[in-house]
N, C-alpha and C positions, 0 to 999 in steps of 0.2 A: 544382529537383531532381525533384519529380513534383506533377502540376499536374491536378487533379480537378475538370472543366468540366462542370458541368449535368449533374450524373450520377443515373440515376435507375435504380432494380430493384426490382423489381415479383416475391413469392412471390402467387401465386395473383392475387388479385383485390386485394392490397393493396400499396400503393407504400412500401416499407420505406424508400427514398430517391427526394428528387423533387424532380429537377433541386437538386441540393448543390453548392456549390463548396469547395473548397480549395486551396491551395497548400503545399506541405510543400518548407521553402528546405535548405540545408545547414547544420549546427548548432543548426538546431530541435529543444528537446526537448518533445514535446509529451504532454500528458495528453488521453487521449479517452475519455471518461465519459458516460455516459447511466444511464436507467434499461433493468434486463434487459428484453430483447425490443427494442431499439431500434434493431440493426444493427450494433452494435461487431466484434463478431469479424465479422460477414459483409463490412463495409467493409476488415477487411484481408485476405480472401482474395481480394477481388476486385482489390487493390492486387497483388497475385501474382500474380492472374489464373489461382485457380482457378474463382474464379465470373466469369462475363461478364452487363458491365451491360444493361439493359434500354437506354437510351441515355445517350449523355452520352461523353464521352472520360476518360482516363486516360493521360497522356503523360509520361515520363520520362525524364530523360539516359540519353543513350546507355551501353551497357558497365557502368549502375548495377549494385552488388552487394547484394542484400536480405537480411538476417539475420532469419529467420521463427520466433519461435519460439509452438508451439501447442499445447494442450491433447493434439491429435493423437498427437503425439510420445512419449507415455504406453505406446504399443503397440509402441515400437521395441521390437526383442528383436536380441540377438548372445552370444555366449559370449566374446569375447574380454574384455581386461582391461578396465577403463573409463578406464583412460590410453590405449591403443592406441583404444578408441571414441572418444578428444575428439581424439584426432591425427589421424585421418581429416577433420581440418577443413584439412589440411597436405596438401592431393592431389598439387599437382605438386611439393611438397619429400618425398614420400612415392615421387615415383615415378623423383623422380630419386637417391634412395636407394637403391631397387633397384637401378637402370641401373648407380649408380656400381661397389656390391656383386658385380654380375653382370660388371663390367667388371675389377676386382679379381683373382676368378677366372682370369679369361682371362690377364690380364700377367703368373700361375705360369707359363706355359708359353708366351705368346706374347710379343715384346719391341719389336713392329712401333712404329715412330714412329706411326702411324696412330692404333693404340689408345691409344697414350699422350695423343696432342695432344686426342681423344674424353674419356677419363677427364679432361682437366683443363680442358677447357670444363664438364665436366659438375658436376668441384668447384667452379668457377667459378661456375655458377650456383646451386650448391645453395649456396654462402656468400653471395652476392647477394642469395638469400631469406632471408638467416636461418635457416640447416635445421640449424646445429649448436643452436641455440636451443630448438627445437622445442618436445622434450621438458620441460625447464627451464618455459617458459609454460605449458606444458599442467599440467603439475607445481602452478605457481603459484594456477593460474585455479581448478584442482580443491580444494586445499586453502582458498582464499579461500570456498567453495561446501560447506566442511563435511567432505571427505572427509579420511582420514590418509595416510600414505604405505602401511599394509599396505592400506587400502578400494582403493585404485589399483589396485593388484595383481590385484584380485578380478575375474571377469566379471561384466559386467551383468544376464547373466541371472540374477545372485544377489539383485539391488538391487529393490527396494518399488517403484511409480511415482511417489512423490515426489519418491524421492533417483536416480530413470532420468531424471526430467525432469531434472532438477541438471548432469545426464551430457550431455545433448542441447545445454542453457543455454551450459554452457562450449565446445562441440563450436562453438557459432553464435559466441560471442565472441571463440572462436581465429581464425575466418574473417576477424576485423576489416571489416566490411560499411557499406559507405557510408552505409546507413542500419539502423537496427534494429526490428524488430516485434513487440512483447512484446505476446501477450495473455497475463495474468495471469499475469505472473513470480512475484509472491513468496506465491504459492496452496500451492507447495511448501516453504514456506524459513521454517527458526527466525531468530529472532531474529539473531542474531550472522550468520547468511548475509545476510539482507535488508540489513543494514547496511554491509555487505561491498560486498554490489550497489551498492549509494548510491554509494559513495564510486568503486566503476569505474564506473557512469554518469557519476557527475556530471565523471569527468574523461576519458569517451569525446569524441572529434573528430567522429566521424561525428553525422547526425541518429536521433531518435530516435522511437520513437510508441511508448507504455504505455496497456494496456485494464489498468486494475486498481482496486481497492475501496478498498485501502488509501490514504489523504489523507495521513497522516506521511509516507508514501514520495513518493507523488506535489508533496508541501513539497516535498522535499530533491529532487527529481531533477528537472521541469520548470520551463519556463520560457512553457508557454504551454497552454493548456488547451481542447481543442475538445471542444465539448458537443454530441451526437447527439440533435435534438429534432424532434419532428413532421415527418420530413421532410428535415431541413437540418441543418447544420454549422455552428453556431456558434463563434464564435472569440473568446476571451480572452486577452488580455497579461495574463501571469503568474503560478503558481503556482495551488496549488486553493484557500487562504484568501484570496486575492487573488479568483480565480471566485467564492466566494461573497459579496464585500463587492461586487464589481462587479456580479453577479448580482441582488441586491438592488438595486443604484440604478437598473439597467434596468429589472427590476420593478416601482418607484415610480413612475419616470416613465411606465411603460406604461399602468400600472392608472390612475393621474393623467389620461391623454391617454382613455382609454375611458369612466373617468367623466367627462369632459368632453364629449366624441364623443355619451356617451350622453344627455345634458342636453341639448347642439344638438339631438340627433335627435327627443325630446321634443317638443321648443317646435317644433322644425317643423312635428311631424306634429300638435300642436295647433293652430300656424295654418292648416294646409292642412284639418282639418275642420272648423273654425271658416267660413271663406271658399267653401267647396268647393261650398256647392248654389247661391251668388252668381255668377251668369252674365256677370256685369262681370268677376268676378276669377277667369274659369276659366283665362286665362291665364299671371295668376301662379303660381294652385295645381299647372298641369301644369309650369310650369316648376320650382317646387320640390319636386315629385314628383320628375323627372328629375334636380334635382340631389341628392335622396336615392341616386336607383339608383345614380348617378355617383359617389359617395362612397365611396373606399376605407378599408374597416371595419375598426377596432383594434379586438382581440381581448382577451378579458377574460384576465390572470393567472392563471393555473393552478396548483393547489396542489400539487406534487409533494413537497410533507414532509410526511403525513400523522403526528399527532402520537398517542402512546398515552397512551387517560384510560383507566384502569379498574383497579377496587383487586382484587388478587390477594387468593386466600382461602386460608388453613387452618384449619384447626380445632382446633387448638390450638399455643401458645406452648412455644417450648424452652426448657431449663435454661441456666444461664448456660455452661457448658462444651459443645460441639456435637459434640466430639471428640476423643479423647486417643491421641497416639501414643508408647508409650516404649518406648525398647530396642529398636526395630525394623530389622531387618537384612530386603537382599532382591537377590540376585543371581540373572545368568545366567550361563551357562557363558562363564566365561573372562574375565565381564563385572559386577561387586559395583554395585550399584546404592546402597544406602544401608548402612549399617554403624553399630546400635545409638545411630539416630536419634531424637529426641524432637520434638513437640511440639504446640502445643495451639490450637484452632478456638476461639473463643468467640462466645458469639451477638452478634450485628451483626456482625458481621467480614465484613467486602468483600475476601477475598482474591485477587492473581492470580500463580498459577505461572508463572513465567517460564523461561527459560534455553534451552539448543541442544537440539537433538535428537538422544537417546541417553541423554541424562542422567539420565532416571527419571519425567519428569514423567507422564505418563499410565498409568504403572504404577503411583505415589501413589496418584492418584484414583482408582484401582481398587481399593487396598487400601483407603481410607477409606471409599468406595462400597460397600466387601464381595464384591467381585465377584473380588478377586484375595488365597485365604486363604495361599497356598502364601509365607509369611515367617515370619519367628520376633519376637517381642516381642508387643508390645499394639499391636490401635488398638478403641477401645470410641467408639461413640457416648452420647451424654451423655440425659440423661431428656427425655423428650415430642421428641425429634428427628426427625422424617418428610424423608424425602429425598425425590429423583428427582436419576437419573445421566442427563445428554444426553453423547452420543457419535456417533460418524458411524455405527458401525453402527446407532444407533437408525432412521435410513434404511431400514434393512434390514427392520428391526419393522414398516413400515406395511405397513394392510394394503391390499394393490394394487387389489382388488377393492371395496372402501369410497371413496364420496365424502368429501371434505374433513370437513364439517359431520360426516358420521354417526362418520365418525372420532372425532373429539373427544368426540360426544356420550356413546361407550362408552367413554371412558377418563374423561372429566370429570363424571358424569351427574348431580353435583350442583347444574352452572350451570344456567340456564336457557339455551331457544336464542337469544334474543334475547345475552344475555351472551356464548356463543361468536362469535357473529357477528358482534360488535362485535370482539372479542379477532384473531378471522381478518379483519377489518377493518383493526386496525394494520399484521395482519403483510400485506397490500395482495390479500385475497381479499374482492373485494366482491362482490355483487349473485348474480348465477348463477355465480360463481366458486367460491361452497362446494358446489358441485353436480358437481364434475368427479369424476373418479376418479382416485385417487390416483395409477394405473400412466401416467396419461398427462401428471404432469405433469415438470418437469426438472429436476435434480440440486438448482439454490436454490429451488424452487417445495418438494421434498420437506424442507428443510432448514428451509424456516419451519414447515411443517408440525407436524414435530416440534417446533422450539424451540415452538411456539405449544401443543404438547401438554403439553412440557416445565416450563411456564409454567402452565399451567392445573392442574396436580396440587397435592393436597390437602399441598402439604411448605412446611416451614420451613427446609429445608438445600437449595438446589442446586450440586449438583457437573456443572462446564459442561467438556468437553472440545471444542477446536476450535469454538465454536459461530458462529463467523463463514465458515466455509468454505463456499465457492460462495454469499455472502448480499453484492450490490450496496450502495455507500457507503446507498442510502436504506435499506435493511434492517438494515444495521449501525445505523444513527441509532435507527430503531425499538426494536433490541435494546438500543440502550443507555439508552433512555428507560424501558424496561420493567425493567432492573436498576436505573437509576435509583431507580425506585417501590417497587421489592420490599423488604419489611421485615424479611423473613427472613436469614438469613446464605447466605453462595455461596462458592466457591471455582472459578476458572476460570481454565483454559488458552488462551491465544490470542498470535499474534503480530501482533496490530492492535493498533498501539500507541495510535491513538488512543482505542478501548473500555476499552483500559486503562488509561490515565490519566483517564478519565469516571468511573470507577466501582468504584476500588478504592481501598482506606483502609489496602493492607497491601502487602505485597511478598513471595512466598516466591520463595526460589530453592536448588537443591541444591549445594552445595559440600563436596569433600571427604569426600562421601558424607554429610555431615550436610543437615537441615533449617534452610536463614538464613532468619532475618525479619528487613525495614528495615521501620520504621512511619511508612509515608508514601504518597506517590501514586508513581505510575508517573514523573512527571517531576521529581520531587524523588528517587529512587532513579538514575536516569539521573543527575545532576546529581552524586549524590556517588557513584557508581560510575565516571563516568567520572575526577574528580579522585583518587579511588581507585588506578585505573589509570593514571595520570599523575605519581606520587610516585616520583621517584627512588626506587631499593632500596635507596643506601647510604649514606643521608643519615646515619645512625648513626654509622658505621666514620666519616664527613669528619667529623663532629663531634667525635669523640674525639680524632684525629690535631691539629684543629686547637687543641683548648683548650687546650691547655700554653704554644704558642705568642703568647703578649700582646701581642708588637710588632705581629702583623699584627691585632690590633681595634683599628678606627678611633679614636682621642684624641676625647675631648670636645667639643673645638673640632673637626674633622674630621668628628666623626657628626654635630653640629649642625648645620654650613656644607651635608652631604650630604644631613640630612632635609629642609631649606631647602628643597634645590634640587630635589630627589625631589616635594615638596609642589607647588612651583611648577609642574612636570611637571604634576603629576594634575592641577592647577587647569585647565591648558593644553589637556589634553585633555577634559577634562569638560568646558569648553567648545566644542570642536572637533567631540564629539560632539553636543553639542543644538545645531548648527549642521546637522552634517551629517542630524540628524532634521527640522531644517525641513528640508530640501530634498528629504529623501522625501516625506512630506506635500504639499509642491510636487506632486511630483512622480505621486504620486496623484492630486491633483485634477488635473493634465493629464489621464491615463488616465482618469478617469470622464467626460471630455468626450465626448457621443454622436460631434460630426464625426470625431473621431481618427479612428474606426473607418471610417472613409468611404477614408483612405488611408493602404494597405497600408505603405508607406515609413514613411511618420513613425510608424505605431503602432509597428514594428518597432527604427527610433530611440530613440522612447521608450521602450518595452521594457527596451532594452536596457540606457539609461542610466538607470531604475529599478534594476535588477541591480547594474551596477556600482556606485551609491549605498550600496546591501544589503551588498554586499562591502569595501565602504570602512568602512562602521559598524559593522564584524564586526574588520577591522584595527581601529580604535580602542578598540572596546571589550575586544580582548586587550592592546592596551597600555597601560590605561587598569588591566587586571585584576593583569600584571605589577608594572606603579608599585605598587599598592597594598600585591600579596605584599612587597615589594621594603621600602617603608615599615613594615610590620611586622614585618618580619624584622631591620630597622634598630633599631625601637624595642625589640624584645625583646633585642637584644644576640644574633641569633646570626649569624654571620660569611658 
């Protein structure tokens, strides 16, 4: 499909890519990850060919169609509706619309065979394409993406650039495009959108390439993972948990071969000075001189997870209460947000606000924060409480003209500088890096900035809004190792599900215009939200209708003979399943074999029937779940 030969590009005096290969086949979905600065977005403009390589080719099927979606796209502006902006992915069913329309017209007053047999070539095609459809898809794709049926209605020029990207997103997938380009799709998208995407990725036909931070999303939607490193393109069969266990054995065995490499090289260069002033043996020693020079050097393991040690300070401990909200109402015009909502923060609490956007979240944190007084009820912080609110505009707050370090130094002035530098250290500003000025560095370069300031304040409370946006999967790791650590209590907003599930011990979410709490993790709330959401609504009303009816519960003998058989079932596949777990296992250690990678064919083979495996033990263990409900629904007697 398109085939990336020795390609190399060169920004200044530096080779951003040199001499890379890849291959991108049809129904590849692939994840391309690196750390920032490594080429990611630049690798897909030059796929576009808005940038041209320094050398190397870029060759693609012919008449391919490219679905590009960019950061870019943020600045599109139009007034029309933004149903009519995602239809314009519909050009020639748009325009044979007109044509038909303007033909229409004509046949009031004209009745020529001509124009008739014209108009019905013309309906002919536009049904061909699907053009009475249109609408309907656009319809669909928009509300999958968060909008209502009156946001449709609206123009764009009314919409934020989060929810314009959303507009542009669906506009690219109406296109249906051979292959898709996503850099950092779900940068704009709650919860409930991103999950949305999932589920139309994972059952898109065309191939796919995603630049994005988020690992849950990049779990559920590839199948193949290429890592932008020094240089080059590497490539992984299967998923990003998969890149990281894989990742690691290549690792071992590397840093293995270099400690080894490095011990040969040792004992050489100790026989060769040992021998070297011995005029008998200058022979030898040049010759294993030579086969020193001649020796192709392994490279030592590089530590790209830099990890955070360091104990956050305040200066004094909170009351057990952190924060109390009762009776609190907060609307906007036309729009009630919470309606004599209750309730309560308590110290240790790892909170994280969840839910879609519009529902009220970041208007919370502001009212708990104190930043937003304009509601009615109580929210009172509790005794010795010290906050710090992170928000994106806190972006806004730096000051442009301040280096990193001095930054920190006037808001923090209690560390010492040794102590900031380490701290700007995690968030991966080393050496003359705290030295730069703030105005020149880029949107996640400002973003740790702050969190790193954010983190450094004298509080027991953080209230964290967005604080993973525009921050790469290793920054995110950082941030989550630093909430980790922090002893104080937090409450934050994010749709990374996996920071989420790292580091929160609570769940809020707005329903109803009240304040829920589940008390759990992020994947123990998914687990019983989603069966939640999967509960018949009227199981109630069959349960009434059928108890009167006796004849139809099974006879003793009957429920017995059925639990039997029911049990026998689950035995059947409980075994089926730890059958079909060896064969993953298997099927792994194939994949960690280094030759595999040697040929492209059998890695992609394997690949594939890794997946299919995955998807077999995903069938088993729903029916495996089924039996069980099935069996208790038996044993309790209901019908």
């Amino acid at each position: 499909m398109i085939a990336i030969n020795n390609l190399t590009f060169e920004i200044g005096a530096r080779a951003l890519y040199d001499e890379a290969n890849w291959h991108i086949k049809p129904g590849d979905k692939t994840g391309l990850i690196g750390a920032n600065g490594t080429g990611k977005t630049t690798l897909l403009k030059i796929i576009v060919g808005e940038y041209t390589p320094t050398s190397g080719t870029i060759s693609m099927a012919k008449d391919i169609k490219i679905g590009y979606l960019n950061q870019d796209l943020l600045s599109h502006q139009s007034d029309k509706s933004i149903l009519h902006v995602a239809m314009e992915a519909f050009e020639r069913q748009n325009q044979l619309h007109t044509e038909i329309e303007r033909l229409l017209e004509k046949l009031e007053t004209d009745y020529s065979e001509d124009l008739i047999q014209k108009l019905s070539d013309k309906q002919m095609e536009f049904e061909a394409l699907d053009g009475y459809n249109i609408e309907y898809r656009a319809h669909e794709i928009l509300a999958g993406l968060g909008f209502s049926d009156d946001d449709q209605k609206r123009p764009l020029s009314e919409f934020s650039g989060g929810w314009r990207m959303r507009v542009m997103l669906a506009r690219i997938l109406l296109q249906t495009p051979d292959i898709l380009l996503l850099d950092e799709p779900t940068n704009h998208l709650d919860l409930p959108s991103i999950k949305w995407l999932e589920s139309y990725l994972q059952a898109f036909e065309g191939a796919i390439v995603i630049v994005s931070h988020d690992r849950y999303f990049l779990d559920r939607v590839v199948n193949t993972i290429v890592e932008s490193k020094r240089g080059k393109l590497i490539q992984y069969a299967g998923n990003y948990s998969f890149y990281l266990e894989e990742k690691a054995l290549r690792e071992e065995i590397q840093s293995n071969q270099y400690k080894n490499q490095q011990a040969k090289i040792k004992q050489e260069e100790r026989l060769i000075e040992r021998f070297r002033a011995k005029a008998s043996k200058a022979k030898m020693v040049q010759s294993r001189i030579k086969a020193l020079e001649r020796m192709e050097k392994v490279s030592d393991v590089e530590d790209y997870n830099p990890t955070v040690n360091f104990r956050f300070k305040f200066s004094k401990q909170s009351g057990r209460h952190v924060a109390r909200l009762e009776n609190v109402s907060k609307s906007y015009p036309g729009n009630p947000i919470l309606e004599r909502a209750d309730a309560v923060i308590e110290k240790g609490d790892k909170i994280a606000l969840i839910g879609a956007n519009g529902r009220g979240k970041s208007t919370l944190l502001r009212i708990i924060a104190g930043t937003d007084n304009d509601f009615s009820g109580v929210c009172e912080t509790g005794h010795n409480v010290t906050q710090t609110f992170f928000a994106q505009h806190q972006l806004e707050a730096l000051h442009l003209e301040h280096e990193i370090l001095q930054e920190l130094q006037q808001f923090a002035p209690k560390h010492t500088e040794t102590e900031l530098r380490s701290i700007l250290g995690c968030f991966l500003f080393t050496g003359d890096d705290v030295f730069k000025k703030i105005r020149v560095l880029s949107g996640g370069e400002k973003s740790r900035v702050a969190l790193a300031k954010a983190l450094t304040a004298d509080a027991n409370f953080l209230i964290l809004d967005e604080p993973t946006n525009h921050l790469d999967i290793q920054s995110v790791n950082i941030l989550i190792q630093a909430l980790q650590q922090f002893e104080g209590t937090f409450i934050v907003v994010s749709h990374d599900r996996y920071l989420l599930d790292n580091v929160a011990n609570k769940i809020w979410y707005i329903e109803d215009r009240k304040i829920k709490e589940y008390p759990g993790t992020y994947e123990e709330y998914e687990t019983w939200q989603t069966k939640r959401e999967s509960k018949p609504p009227a199981v109630k009303n069959t349960s009434k209708q059928a108890a009167p009816k006796m004849e139809k519960q099974p006879k003793n003998d009957d429920k017995d003979r059925q639990s039997k058989k029911l049990h026998k079932d689950l035995e059947a596949t409980e075994q089926r399943i730890a059958e079909k777990e060896q064969s993953i296992k298997d099927a792994e250690l194939l994949m960690a074999d280094e030759q595999l990678y040697a040929d492209t064919d059998k890695l992609n083979e394997a690949s594939q029937h890794y997946e299919q495996l995955k998807k077999e033990l995903q069938v088993l263990q729903n029916q495996w779940e089924a039996l069980a409900e099935e069996i208790m629904a038996l044993e309790n007697g209901v019908s």
